[in-house]
C-alpha positions as a printed Julia matrix, in Angstrom:
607×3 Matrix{Float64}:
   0.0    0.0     0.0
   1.09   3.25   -0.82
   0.64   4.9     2.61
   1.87   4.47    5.96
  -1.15   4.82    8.09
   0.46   4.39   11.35
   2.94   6.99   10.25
   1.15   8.9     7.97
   4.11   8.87    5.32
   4.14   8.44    1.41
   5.93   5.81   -0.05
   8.8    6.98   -2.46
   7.3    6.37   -5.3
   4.23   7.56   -4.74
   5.46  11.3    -3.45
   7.57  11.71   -6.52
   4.46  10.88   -8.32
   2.54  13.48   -6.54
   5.03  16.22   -6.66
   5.25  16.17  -10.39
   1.34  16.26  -10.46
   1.03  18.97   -8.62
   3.76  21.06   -9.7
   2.27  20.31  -13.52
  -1.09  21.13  -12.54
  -0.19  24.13  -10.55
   1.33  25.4   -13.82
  -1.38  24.21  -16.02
  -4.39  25.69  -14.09
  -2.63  29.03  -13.89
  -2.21  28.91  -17.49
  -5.83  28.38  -17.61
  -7.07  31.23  -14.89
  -4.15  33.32  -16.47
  -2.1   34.11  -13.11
   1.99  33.81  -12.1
   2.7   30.07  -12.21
   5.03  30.67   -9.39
   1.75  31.6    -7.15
  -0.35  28.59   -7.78
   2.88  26.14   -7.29
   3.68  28.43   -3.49
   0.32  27.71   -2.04
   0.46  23.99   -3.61
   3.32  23.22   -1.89
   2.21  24.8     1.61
  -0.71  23.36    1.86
   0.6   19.71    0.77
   3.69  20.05    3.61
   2.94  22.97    6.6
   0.09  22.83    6.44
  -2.12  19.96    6.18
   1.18  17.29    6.13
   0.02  15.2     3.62
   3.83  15.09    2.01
   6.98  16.02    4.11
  10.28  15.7     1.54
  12.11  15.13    4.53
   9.86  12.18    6.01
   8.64  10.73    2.5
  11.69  11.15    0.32
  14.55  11.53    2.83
  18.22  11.19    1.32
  16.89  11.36   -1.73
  15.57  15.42   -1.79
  19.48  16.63   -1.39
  20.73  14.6    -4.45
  17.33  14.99   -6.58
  17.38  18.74   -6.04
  21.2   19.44   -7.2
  20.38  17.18  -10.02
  17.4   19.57  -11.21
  19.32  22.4    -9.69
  22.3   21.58  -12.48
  20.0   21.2   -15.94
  17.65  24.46  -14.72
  21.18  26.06  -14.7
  22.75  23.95  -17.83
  19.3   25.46  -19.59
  19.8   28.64  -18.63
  23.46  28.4   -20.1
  21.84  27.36  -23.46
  20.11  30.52  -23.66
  23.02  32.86  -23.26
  24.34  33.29  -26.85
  26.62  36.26  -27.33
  25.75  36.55  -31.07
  22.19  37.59  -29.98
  23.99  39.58  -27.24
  25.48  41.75  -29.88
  23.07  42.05  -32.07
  20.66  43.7   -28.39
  20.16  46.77  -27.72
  22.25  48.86  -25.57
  20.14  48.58  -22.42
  20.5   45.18  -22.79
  23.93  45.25  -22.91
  24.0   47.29  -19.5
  21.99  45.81  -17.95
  24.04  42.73  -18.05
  27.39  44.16  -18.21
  26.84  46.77  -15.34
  23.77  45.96  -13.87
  25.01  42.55  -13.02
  27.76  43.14  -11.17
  26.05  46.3    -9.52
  22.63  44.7    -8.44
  25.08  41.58   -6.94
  26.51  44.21   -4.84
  23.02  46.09   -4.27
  21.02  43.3    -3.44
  24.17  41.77   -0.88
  24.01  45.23    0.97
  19.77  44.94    1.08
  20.67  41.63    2.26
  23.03  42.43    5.19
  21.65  45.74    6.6
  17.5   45.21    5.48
  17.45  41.67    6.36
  20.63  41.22    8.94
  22.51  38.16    7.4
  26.02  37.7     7.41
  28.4   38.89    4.62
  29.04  35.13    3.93
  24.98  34.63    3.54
  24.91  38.0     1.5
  27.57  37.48   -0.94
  25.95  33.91   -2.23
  22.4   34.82   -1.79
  23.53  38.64   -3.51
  24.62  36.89   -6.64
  21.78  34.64   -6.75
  19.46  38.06   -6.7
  20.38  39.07   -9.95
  18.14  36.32  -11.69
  14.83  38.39  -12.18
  12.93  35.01  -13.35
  13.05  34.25  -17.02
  10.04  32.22  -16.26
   7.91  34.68  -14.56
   8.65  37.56  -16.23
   7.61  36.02  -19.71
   4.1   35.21  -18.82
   3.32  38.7   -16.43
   4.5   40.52  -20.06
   2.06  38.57  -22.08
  -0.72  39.53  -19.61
   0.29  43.02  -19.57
   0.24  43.31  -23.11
   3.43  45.95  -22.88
   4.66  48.28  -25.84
   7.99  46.08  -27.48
  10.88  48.53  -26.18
  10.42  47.51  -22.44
   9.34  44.17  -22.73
  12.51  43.14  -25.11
  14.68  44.82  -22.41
  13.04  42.81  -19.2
  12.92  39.88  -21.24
  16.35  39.98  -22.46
  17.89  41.17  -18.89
  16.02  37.97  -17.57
  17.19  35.25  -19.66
  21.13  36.5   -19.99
  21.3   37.39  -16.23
  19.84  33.78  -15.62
  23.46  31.68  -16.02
  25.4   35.26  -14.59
  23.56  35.21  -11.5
  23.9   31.43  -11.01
  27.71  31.6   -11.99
  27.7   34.59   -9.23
  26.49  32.92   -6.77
  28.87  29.48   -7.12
  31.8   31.57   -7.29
  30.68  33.03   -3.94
  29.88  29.78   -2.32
  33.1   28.52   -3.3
  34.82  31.44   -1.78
  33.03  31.02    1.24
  33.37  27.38    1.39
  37.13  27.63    1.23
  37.49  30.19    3.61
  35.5   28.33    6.12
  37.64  25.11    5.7
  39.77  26.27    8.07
  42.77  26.67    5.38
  45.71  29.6     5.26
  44.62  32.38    2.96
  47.43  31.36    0.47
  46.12  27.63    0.77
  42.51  28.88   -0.01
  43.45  31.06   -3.35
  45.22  27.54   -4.5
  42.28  25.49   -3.69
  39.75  28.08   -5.1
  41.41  28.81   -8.26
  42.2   24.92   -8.91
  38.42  24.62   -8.51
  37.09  27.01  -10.88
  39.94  25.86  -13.37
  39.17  22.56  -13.05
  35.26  23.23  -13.35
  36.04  25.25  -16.32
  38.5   23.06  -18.19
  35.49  20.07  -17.46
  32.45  22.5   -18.74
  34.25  23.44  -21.72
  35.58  19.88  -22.72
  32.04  18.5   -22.29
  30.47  21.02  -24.32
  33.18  20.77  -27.05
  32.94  16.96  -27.45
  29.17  17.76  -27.65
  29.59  20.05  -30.3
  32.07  17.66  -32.44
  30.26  14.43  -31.7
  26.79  16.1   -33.12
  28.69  17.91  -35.86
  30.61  14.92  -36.99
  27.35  12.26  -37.02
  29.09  10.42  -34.38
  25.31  10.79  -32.51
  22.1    9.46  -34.52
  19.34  12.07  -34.39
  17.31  10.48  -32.21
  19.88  10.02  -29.77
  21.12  13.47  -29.54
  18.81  14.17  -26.72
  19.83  11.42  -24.43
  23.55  11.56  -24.92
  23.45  15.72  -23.69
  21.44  14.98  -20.91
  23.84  12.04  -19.47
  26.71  14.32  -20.44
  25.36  17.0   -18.47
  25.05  14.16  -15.14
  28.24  13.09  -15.85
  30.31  16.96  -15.88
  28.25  17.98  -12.83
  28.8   14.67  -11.24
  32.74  15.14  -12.38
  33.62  18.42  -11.32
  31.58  17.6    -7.91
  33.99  15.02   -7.3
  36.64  17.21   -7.39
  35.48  20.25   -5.69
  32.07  20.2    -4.23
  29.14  22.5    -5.7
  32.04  23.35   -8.56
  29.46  20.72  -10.33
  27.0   24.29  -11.43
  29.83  26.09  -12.36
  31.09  22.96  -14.76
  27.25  22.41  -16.39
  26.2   26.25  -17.11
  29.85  26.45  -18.77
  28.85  23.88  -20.81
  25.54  25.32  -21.7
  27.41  28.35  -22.57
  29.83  26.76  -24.68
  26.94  24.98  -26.84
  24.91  28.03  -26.95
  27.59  29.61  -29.04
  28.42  26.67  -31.37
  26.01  26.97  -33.8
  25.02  23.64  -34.04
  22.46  22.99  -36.89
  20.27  21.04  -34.27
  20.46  23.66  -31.7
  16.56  24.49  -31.44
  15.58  21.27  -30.57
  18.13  20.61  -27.87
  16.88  23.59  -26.52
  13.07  23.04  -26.72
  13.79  19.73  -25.15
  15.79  21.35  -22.19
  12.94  24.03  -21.87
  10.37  21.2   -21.67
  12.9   19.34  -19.05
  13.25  22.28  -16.78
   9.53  23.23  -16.68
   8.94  19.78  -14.97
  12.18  19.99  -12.77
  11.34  23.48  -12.1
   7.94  22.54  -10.87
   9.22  19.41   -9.09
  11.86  21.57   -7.43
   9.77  24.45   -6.18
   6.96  22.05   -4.82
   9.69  19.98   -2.93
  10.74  23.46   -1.47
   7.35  24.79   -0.8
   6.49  21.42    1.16
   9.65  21.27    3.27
   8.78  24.85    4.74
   9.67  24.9     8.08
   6.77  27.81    9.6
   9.05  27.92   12.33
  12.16  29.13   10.62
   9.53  31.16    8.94
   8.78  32.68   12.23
  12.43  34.0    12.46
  11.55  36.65    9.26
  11.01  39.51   11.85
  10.15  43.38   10.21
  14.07  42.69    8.73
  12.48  40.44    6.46
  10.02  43.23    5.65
  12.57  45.82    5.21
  14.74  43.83    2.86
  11.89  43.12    0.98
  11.2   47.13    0.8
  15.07  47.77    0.05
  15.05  45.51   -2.75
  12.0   46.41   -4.5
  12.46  50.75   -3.76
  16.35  50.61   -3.74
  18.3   48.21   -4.99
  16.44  47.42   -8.14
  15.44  50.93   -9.18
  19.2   51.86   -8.21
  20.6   49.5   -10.21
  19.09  49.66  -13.29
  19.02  53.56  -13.29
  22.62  53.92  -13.02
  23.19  50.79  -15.91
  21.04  52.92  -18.54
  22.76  55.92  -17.73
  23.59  57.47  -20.81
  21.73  55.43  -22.88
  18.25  56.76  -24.96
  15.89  55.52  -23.49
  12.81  57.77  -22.43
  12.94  58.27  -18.73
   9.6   57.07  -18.02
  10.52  53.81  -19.95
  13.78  53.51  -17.61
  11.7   54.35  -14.41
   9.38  51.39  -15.58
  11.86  48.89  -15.92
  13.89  49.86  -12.65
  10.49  48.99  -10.6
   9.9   45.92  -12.41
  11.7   43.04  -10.96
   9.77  40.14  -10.23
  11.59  37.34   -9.22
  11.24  33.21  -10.3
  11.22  29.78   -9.47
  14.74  29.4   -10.25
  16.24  31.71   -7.32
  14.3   29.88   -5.22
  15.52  26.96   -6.58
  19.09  27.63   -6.47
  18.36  29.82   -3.23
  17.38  26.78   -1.74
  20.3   24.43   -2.43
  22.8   26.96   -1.24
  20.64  27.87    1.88
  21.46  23.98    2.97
  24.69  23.85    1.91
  26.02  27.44    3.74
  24.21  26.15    6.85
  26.26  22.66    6.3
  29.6   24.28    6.4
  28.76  26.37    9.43
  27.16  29.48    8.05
  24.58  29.96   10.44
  22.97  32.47    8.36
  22.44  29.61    5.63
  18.98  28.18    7.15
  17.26  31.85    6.69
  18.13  32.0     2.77
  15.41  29.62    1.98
  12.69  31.5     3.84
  13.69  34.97    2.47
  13.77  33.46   -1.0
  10.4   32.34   -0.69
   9.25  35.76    0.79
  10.94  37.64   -2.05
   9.64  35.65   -4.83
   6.0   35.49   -3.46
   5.95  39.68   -3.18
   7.31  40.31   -5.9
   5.7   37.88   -7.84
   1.81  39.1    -6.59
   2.92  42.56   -6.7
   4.05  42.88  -10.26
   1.13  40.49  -11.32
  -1.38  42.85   -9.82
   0.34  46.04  -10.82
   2.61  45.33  -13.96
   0.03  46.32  -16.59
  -1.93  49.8   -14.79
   1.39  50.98  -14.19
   2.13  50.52  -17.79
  -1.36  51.66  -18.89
  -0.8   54.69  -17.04
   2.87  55.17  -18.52
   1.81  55.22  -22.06
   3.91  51.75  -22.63
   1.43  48.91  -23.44
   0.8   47.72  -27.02
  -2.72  46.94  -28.24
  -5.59  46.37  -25.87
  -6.97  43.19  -27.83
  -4.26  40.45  -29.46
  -4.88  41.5   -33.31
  -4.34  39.02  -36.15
  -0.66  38.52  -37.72
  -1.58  37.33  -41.71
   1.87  36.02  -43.6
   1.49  36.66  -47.51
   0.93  39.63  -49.55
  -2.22  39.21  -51.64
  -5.67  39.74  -52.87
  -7.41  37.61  -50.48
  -4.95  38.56  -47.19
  -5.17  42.37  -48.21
  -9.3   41.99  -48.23
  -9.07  40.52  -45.52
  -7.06  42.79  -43.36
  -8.9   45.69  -44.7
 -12.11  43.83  -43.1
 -10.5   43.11  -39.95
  -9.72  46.8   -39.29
 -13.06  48.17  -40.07
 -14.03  45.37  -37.15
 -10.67  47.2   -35.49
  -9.27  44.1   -34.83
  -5.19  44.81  -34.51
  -3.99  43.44  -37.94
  -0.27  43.14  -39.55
   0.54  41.54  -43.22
   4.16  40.26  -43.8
   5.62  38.98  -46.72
   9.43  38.27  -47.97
   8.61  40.07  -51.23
   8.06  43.41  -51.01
   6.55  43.82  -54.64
   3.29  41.56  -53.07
   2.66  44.11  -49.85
   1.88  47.29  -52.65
  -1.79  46.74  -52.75
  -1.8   46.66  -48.66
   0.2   49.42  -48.09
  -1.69  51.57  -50.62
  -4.76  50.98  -48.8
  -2.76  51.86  -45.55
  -2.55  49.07  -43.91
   0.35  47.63  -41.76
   3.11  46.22  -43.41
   6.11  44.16  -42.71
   8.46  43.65  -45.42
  10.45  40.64  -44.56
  10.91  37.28  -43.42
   8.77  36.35  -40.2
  11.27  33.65  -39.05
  14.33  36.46  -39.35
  16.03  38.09  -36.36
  14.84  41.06  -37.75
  11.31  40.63  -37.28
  12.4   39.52  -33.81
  13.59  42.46  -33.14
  11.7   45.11  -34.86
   7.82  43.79  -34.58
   5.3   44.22  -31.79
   4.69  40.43  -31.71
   3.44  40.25  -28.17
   0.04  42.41  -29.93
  -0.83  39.32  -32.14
  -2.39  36.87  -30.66
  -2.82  34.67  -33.68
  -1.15  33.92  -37.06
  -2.45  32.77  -40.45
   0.07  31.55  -42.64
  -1.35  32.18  -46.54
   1.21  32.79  -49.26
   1.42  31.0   -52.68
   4.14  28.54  -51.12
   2.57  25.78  -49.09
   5.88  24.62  -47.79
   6.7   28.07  -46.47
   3.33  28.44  -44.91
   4.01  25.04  -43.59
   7.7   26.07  -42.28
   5.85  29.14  -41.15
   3.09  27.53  -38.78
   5.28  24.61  -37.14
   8.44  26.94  -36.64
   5.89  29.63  -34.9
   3.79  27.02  -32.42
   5.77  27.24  -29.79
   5.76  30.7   -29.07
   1.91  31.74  -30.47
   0.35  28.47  -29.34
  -0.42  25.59  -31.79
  -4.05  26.49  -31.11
  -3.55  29.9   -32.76
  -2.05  29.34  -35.91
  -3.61  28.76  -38.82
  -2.56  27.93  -43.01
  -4.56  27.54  -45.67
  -5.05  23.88  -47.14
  -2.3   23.02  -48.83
  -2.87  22.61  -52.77
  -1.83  18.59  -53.23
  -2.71  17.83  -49.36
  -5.24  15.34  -50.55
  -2.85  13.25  -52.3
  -1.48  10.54  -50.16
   1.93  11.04  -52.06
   1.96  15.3   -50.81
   0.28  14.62  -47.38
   1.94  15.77  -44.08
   1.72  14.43  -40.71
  -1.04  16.42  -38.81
   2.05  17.54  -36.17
   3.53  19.67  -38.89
   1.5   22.79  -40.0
  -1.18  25.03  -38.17
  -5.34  24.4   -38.46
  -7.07  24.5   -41.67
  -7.94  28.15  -41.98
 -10.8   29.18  -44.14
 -12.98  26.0   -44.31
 -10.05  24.19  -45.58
  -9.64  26.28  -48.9
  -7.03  26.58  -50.87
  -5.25  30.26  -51.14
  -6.29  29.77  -54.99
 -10.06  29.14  -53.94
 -10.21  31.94  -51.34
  -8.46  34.32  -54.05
 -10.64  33.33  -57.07
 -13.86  33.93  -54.59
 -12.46  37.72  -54.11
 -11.68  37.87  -57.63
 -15.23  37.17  -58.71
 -16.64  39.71  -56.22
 -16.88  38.4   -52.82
 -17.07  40.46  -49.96
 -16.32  40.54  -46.58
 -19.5   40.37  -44.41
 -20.63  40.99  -40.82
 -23.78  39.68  -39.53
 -24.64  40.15  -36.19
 -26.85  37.02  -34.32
 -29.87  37.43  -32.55
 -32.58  35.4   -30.58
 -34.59  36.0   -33.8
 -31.64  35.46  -36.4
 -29.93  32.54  -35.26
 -26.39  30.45  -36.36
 -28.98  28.58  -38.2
 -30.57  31.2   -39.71
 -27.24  32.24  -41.07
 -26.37  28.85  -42.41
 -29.38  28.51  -44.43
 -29.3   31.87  -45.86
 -25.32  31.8   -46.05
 -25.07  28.39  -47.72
 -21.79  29.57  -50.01
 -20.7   31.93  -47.52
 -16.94  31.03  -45.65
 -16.74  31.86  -42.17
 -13.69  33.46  -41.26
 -13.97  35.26  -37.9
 -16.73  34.71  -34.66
 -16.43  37.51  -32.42
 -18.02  37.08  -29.33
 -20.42  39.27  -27.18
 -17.02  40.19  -24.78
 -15.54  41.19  -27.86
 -13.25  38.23  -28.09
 -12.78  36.86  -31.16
 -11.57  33.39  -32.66
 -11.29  31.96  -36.49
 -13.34  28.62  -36.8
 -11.4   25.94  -38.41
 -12.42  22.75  -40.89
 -14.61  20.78  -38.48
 -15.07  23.41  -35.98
 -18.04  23.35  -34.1
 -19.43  26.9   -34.27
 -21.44  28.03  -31.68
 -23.65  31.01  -32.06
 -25.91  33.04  -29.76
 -27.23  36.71  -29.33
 -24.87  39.23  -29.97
 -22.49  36.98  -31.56
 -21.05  38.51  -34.99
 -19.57  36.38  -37.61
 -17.59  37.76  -40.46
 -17.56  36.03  -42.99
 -16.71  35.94  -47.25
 -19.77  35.86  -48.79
 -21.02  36.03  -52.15
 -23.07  38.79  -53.36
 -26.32  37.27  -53.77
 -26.38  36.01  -50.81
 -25.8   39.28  -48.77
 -28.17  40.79  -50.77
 -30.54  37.94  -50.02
 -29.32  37.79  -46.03
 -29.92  42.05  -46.61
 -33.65  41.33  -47.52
């Protein structure tokens, strides 16, 4: 049986099993109610452990939490290497740039002082926990800028500060430990250079060498395809479990090196590694932050006095705002863009995370400080996290810095069906962008004045120059159907695979032309054809409105719409959503459809 009824425990198995399903769920129903991820996953944990004792790591897992958590604690930060490619770096803007390359360094020393005189730790304590401050939470910040809907300036800068500060802060808080680990061995002060700087070389030398053979085996085709995933993730155990052997806790230093080093390789099959590793942390992640949350003591809680409340303050007034003020110094930014970002801060799972590991270990070596990290972690992220969530987007609002109110449409292809199209959407003023590669097929759109991106939509320059957190769906419908194709799988992960769209492709009948159904986007347009939809427009189709009533129902509309295509549903909130082939429509009153529609039958619907 699964549980101990005299003792109340879970067995192994079946608390591992719980903790992912929880820490998934957590994620999944904030996705759903649209709230911080990090919130849901806090009061998950707290109520499974403090609270109503159902799982206790300590109790149900025992020797296994310490191991399992420097494990997760060494991909989140391998991950977070990944990301950190200083191509992209150079091609950022200069905010970005100084907010890594001065606003690192400066917020480790900020948020060390808020540390030692607002909360009253140690210097030891404050160094480690300082340098694990500078992560703002890659994986909160994302979602609370989708939410707020912000203008693309600001939100490229938070975003970007978040994911290339991730590794820094990590590798700013190992070198820390180490120092203080050395010191506290009880060596000479010669002895303890030797022994840190053998560390970190030997760390190094193992990150590096790990990522290069990486990088040669892949390039080479010494690794099959399918096995490229498993291979990197042993090779990540086995450099962390390496460079632990040798120095312990060198083992994060070793695996975000390594991260790095395959970041900048250019490897052909970079993307996927990385969407793998993404997937991998979001479960570790969860898995890590519910073991946390559940192994709360309330009683070291209970030692968070007002100092807790004061280093909260000093973070979130002073050291943030401080930082970041003096890194854009000199930089053109509009001051009420700067003053925005210096107040937003809100920080993740992974502090808490790493936080947590390096609470235990200080507290092992004798820091005595160590066993109040955890705690403060927890108290940081959870304020930060509620207060940004509440507040991100009226502060914005009331800054002049969010984009549009409503997600508009993003159409890919330059045509006559597309350019109808878009000119219908903004008479509905529905937010609407057409992109093409070819500039020549954009002339009709932009002589009707409508928004136009000349260019590639998979390029770094649409990246970096379009608004793409306004679009809340894309419709892939040029005269290629492998582009459109390229274009909808490429651009699921970040829009959703629920909101994008193609049209049907032209030989997608044929068992011989036929894709699997996990390339591609919905079948947009009743499944048409671009040709169909563009020889309906050609022969004098127009885009139609009708609004539904009691009186005129969906059914109504079918009958006297036989021909007609249905392209958009808006609903009464003013939410809208494009049916698909084999959608099932729903009407009801006040529900508008648009639709493309002969002109016999408007004139007959008219009547």
């Amino acid at each position: 049986m699964a549980i101990d009824v005299a003792a109340g425990a879970l067995s192994p198995v079946t608390a591992l099993a719980l903790v992912g399903a929880v820490g998934v769920g957590a994620q999944l129903a904030a996705w759903r109610l649209n709230l911080p991820a990090i919130v849901l996953m806090l009061i998950a944990g707290v109520l499974l452990g403090p609270v109503f004792g159902v799982f206790d790591p300590d109790r149900d897992i025992g020797a296994l939490k310490g191991p399992m958590i420097s494990i997760a604690v060494a991909i989140i930060l391998f991950e977070g290497g990944l990301t950190l490619n200083f191509h992209t770096l150079n091609d950022a803007a200069k905010g970005v740039k100084r907010l890594v390359v001065i606003g690192a360094p400066l917020g480790w020393l900020t948020s060390a002082l808020a540390l030692h005189y607002g909360a009253g730790l140690g210097w030891e304590a404050s160094a480690v926990f300082g340098g694990i401050m500078i992560v703002t939470g890659p994986t909160v910040i994302a979602p609370l800028l989708r939410s707020a809907r912000l203008s693309r300036r600001p939100a490229a800068l938070l975003q970007w500060e978040a994911i290339v500060n991730d590794p820094i802060g990590a590798l700013a808080a190992v070198l820390a430990f180490e120092v203080v680990a050395v010191l506290n061995a009880g060596v000479t002060a010669g002895q303890a250079v030797v022994d840190l700087s053998l560390g970190i070389a030997f760390a190094t030398a193992i990150g590096i060498a790990a990522g290069w053979l990486i990088v040669r085996a892949f390039r080479r085709g010494w690794v099959p395809e399918y096995m490229k995933v498993p291979v990197l993730f042993v090779s990540v155990l086995a450099a962390f479990a390496a460079s632990d052997a040798l120095l312990h806790e060198s083992g994060l230093l070793a695996v975000t090196i390594m991260g790095v080093w395959i970041a900048n390789a250019d490897l052909p099959s970079y993307e996927e590694l990385r969407r793998f590793k993404e997937h991998a942390t979001v479960l570790l992640v969860s898995g890590v932050f519910i073991l946390l949350a559940a192994g709360l003591d309330f009683s070291e809680l209970a030692r968070l006095d007002w100092r807790a409340v004061a280093f909260v303050l000093a973070v979130v007034l002073i050291a943030r705002p401080l930082t970041v003020l003096a890194s854009l110094i000199g930089t053109a930014l509009p001051l009420k863009e700067r003053a925005f970002i210096a107040f937003t801060g809100p920080r993740g799972v992974v502090l808490v995370a790493v936080a947590g590991l390096f609470g235990d270990r200080l507290a092992e070596i004798g820091v005595a400080d160590g066993a109040l990290v955890g705690p403060l972690a927890f108290v940081l992220v959870a304020t930060t996290v509620v207060f940004h969530g509440f507040t991100l987007r009226p502060i914005a609002k009331a800054l002049g810095l969010t984009g549009a109110a409503q997600p508009g449409i993003l159409l890919v292809g330059g045509n006559r069906f597309t350019t109808a199209f878009a000119e219908a959407l903004r008479k509905m003023k529905v937010p609407v962008l057409l992109t093409d590669p070819n500039w020549s097929h954009l002339r009709a759109a932009r002589a009707a004045g409508l928004p136009t991106f000349p260019g590639d939509i998979l390029s770094e320059a649409a990246e970096n120059h379009l608004e793409l957190l306004d679009f809340g769906v894309i419709v892939a419908a040029t005269d290629n159907d492998a582009y459109n194709t390229l274009v909808a799988t490429d651009l699921s992960p970040e829009f959703g695979r629920e909101h994008v769209y193609q049209v049907a492709r032209e030989k997608e009948a044929s068992s011989r032309h036929a894709l699997p159904s996990t390339l591609g986007g919905k079948a947009f347009g009743r499944g048409m054809t671009l040709r169909e939809l563009e020889a309906r427009v050609a022969q004098g189709w127009e885009f139609r409105v009708t609004r539904l009533t009691e009186e005129y129902t969906l059914e109504n509309w079918r009958t006297d719409q036989s021909e007609a295509v249905l392209m958009l549903v808006i609903q009464t909130s003013g939410k809208f959503r494009l049916p698909f082939k084999g959608d099932n429509v729903k009407g009801g009153d006040g529900v508008r459809l648009m639709s493309l529609s002969p002109i016999e039958e408007q004139e007959a619907a008219a009547s």
